[in-house]
ZADO-1210 file (C-alpha; in nm, 4 decimals, padded with zeros to 6 digits):
<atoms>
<atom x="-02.7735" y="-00.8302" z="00.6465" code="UNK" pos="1"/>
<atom x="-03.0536" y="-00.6329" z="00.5102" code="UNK" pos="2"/>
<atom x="-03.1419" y="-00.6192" z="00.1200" code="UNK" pos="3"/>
<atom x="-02.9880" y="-00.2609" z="00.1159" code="UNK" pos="4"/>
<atom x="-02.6683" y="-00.3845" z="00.2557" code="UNK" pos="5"/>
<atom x="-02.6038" y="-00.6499" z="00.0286" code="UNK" pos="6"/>
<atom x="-02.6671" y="-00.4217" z="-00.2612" code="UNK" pos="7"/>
<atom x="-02.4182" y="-00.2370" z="-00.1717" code="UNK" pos="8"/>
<atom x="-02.1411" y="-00.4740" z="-00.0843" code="UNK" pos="9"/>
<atom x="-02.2003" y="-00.6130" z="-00.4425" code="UNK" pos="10"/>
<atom x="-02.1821" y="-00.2871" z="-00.5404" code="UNK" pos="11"/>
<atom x="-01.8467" y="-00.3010" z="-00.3703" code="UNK" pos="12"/>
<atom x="-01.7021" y="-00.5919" z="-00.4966" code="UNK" pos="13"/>
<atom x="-01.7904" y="-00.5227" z="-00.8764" code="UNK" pos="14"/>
<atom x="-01.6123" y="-00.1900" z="-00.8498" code="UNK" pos="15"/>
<atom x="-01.2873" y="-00.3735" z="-00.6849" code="UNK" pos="16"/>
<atom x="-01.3355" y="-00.6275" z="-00.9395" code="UNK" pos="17"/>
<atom x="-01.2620" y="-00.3749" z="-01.2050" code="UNK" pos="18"/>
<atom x="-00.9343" y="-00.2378" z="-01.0703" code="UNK" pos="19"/>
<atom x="-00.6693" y="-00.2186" z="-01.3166" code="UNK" pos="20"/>
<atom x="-00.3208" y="-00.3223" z="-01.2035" code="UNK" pos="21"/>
<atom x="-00.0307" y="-00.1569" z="-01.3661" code="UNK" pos="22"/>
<atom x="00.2889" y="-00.3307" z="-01.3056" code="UNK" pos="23"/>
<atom x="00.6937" y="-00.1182" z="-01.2997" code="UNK" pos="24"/>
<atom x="00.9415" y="-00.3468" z="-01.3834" code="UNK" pos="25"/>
<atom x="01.2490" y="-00.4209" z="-01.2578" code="UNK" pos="26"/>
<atom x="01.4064" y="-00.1751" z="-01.5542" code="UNK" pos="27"/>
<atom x="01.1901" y="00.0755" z="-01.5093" code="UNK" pos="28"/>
<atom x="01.2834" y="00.4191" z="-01.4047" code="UNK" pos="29"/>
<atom x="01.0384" y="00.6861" z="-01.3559" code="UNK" pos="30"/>
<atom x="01.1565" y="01.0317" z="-01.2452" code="UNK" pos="31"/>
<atom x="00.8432" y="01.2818" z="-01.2075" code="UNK" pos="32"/>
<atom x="00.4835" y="01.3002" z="-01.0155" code="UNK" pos="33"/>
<atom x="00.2892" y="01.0146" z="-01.0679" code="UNK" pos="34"/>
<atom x="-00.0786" y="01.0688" z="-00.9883" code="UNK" pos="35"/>
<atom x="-00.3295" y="00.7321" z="-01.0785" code="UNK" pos="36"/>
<atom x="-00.6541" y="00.5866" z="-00.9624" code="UNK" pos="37"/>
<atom x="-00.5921" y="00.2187" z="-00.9563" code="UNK" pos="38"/>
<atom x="-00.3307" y="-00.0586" z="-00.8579" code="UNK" pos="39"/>
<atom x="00.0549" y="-00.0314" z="-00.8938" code="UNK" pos="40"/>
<atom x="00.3197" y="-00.2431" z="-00.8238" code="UNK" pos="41"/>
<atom x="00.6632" y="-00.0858" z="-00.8046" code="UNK" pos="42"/>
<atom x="00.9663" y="-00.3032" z="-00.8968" code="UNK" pos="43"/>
<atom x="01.1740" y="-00.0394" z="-01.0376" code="UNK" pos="44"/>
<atom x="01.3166" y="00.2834" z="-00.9382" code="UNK" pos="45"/>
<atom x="01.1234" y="00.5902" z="-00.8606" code="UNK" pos="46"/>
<atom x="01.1704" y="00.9473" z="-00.7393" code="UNK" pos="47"/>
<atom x="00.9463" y="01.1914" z="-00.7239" code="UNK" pos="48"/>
<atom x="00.6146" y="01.2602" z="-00.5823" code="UNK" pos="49"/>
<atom x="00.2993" y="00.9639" z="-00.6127" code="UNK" pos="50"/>
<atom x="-00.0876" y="01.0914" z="-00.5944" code="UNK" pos="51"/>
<atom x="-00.3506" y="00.8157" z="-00.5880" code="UNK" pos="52"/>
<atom x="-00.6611" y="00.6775" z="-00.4508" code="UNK" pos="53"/>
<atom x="-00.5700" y="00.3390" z="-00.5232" code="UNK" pos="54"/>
<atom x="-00.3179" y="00.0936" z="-00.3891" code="UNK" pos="55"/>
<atom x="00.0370" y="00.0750" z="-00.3870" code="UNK" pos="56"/>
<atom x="00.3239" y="-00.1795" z="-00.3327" code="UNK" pos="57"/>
<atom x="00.6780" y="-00.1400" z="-00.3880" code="UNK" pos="58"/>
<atom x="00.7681" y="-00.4387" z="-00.4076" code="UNK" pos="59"/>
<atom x="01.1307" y="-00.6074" z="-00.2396" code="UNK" pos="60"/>
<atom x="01.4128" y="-00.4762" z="-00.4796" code="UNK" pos="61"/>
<atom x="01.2143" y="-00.1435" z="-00.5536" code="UNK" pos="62"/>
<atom x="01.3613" y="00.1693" z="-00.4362" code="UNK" pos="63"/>
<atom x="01.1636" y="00.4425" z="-00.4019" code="UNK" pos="64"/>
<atom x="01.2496" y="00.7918" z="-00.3429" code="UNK" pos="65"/>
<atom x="00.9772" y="01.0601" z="-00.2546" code="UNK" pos="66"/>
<atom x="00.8888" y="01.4192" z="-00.1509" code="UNK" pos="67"/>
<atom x="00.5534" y="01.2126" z="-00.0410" code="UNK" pos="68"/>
<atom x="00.3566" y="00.9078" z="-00.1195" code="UNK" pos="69"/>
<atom x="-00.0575" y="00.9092" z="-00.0261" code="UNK" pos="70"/>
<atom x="-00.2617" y="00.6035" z="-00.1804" code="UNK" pos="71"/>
<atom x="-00.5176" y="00.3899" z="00.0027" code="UNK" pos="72"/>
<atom x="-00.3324" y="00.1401" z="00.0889" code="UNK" pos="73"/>
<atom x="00.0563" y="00.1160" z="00.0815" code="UNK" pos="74"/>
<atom x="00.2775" y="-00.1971" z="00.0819" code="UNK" pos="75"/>
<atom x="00.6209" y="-00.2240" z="00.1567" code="UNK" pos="76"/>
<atom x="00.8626" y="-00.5059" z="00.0432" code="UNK" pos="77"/>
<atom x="01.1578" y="-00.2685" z="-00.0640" code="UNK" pos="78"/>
<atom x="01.2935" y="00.0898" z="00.0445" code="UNK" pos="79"/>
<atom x="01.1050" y="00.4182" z="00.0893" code="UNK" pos="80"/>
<atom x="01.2885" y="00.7062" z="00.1316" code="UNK" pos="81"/>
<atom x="01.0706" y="01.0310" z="00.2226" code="UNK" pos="82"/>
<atom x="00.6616" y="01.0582" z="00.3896" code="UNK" pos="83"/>
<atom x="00.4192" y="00.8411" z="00.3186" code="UNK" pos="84"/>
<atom x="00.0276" y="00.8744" z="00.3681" code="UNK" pos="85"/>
<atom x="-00.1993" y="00.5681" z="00.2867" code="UNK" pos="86"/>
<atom x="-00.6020" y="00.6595" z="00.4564" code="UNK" pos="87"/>
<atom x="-00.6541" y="00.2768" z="00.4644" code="UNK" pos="88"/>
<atom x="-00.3476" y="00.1071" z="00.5691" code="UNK" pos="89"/>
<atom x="00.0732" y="00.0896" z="00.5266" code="UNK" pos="90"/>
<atom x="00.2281" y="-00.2314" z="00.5486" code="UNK" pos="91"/>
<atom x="00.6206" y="-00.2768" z="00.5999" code="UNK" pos="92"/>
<atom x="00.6719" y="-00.6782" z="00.4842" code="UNK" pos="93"/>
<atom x="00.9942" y="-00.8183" z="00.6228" code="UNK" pos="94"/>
<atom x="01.3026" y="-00.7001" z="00.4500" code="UNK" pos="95"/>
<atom x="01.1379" y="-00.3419" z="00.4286" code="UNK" pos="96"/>
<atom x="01.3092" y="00.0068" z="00.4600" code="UNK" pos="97"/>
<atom x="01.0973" y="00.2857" z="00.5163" code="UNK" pos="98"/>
<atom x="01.3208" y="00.6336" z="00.6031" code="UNK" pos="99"/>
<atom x="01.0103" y="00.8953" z="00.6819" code="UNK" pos="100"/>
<atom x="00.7012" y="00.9981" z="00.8368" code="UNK" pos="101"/>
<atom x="00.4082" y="00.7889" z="00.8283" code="UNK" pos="102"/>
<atom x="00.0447" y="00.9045" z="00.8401" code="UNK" pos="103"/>
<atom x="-00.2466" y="00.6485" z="00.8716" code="UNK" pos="104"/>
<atom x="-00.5453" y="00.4972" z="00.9988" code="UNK" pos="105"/>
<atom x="-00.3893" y="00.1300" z="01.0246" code="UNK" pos="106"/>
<atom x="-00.0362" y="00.0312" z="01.0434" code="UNK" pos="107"/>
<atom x="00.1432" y="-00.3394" z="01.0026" code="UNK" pos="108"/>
<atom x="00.5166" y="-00.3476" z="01.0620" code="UNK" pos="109"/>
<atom x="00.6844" y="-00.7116" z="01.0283" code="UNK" pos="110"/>
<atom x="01.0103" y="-00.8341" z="01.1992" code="UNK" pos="111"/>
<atom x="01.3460" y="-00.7608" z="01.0315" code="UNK" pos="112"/>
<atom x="01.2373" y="-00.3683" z="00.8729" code="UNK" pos="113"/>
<atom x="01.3891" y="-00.0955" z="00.8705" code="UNK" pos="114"/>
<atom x="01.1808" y="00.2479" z="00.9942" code="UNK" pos="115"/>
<atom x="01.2903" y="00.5654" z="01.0765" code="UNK" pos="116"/>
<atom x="01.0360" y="00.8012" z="01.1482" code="UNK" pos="117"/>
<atom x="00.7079" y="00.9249" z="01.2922" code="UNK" pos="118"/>
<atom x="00.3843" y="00.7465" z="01.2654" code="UNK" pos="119"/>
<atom x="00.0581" y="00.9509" z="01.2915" code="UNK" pos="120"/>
<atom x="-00.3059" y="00.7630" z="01.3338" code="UNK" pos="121"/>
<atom x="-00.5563" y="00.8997" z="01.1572" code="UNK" pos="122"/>
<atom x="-00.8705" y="00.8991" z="01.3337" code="UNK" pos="123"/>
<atom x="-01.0717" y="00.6636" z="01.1467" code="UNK" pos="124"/>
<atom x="-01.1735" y="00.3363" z="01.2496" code="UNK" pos="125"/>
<atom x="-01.1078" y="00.0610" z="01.0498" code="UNK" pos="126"/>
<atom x="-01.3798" y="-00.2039" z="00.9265" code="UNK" pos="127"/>
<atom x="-01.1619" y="-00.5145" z="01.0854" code="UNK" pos="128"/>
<atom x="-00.9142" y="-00.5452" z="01.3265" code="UNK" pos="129"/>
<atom x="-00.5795" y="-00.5689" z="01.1999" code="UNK" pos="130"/>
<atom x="-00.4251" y="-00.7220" z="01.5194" code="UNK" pos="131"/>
<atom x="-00.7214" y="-00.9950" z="01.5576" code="UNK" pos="132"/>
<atom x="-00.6952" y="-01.1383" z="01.2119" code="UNK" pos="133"/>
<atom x="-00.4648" y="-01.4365" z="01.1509" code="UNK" pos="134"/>
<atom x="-00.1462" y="-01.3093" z="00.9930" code="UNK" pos="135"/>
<atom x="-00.1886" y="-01.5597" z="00.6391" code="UNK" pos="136"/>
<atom x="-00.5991" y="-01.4553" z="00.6407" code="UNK" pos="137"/>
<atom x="-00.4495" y="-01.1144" z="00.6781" code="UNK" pos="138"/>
<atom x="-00.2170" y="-01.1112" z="00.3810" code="UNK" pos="139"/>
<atom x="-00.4646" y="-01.3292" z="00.1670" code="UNK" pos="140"/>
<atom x="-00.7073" y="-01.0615" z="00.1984" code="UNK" pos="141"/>
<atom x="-00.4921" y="-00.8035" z="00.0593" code="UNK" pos="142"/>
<atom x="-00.5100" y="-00.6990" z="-00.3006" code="UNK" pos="143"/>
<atom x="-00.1413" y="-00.7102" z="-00.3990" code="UNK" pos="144"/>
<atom x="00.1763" y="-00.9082" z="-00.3368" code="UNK" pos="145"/>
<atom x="00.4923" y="-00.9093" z="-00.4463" code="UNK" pos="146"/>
<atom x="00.5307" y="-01.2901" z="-00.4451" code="UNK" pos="147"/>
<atom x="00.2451" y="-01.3051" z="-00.7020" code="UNK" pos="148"/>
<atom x="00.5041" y="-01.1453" z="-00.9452" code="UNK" pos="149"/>
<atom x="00.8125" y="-01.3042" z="-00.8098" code="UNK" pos="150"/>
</atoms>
């Protein structure tokens, strides 16, 4: 790795280190456009329309209902009803209900979910391959999990 490179990968990593999560709780209800830049965890109710260059999980008893959904990433646990666009990734964990179209560049679906839909690639190419990497390095890797919160 050149000097360059590893500038910019700490570069990376400082930025990601500064993420904010923002948590809805299991009483939350939020009717309305949500638009944010950072992390979210859905455990609530929502219904509406969601904007972000961040990440997103709804997490297992969430129940989400949506004229559309883009984010970077997007991870399932609990039901989406209506499209969803993620440029990085969408993940449907086991237990998942996803009713709608999907648009991405990467796509995880576990046993035992619920989808009903399309599924559109994008045409970039991801950085690592999703079907190569062991399914626990996988879901270590990723930046939110329900079960943290559980």
């Amino acid at each position: 790795m050149s000097k360059k490179e590893a500038l910019e990968t700490s570069a990376e990593e400082k930025i990601e280190e500064k993420r904010t999560l923002t948590v809805f709780g299991p009483e939350t209800e939020f009717d309305g456009i949500l638009e944010f830049s950072d992390d979210l965890i859905i455990t609530g109710k929502f219904n509406g329309r969601i904007k972000s260059t961040g990440n997103l999980e709804v997490a297992k008893d969430a129940i989400c209902t949506v004229e559309k959904m883009t984010a970077k990433s997007i991870v399932i646990s609990g039901s989406v009803t209506g499209n969803i666009e993620a440029s990085d990734r969408v993940e449907i964990c086991s237990g998942g209900s996803v009713i709608g179209d999907i648009v991405t560049s990467r796509i995880r679906i576990e046993n035992n979910v619920e989808f009903e839909g399309q599924v559109t690639m994008l045409d970039k190419i991801p950085e690592d391959n999703l079907f190569v990497t062991a399914s626990n390095e996988y879901k270590q890797a990723m930046v939110l999990r329900t079960d943290v919160i559980e």
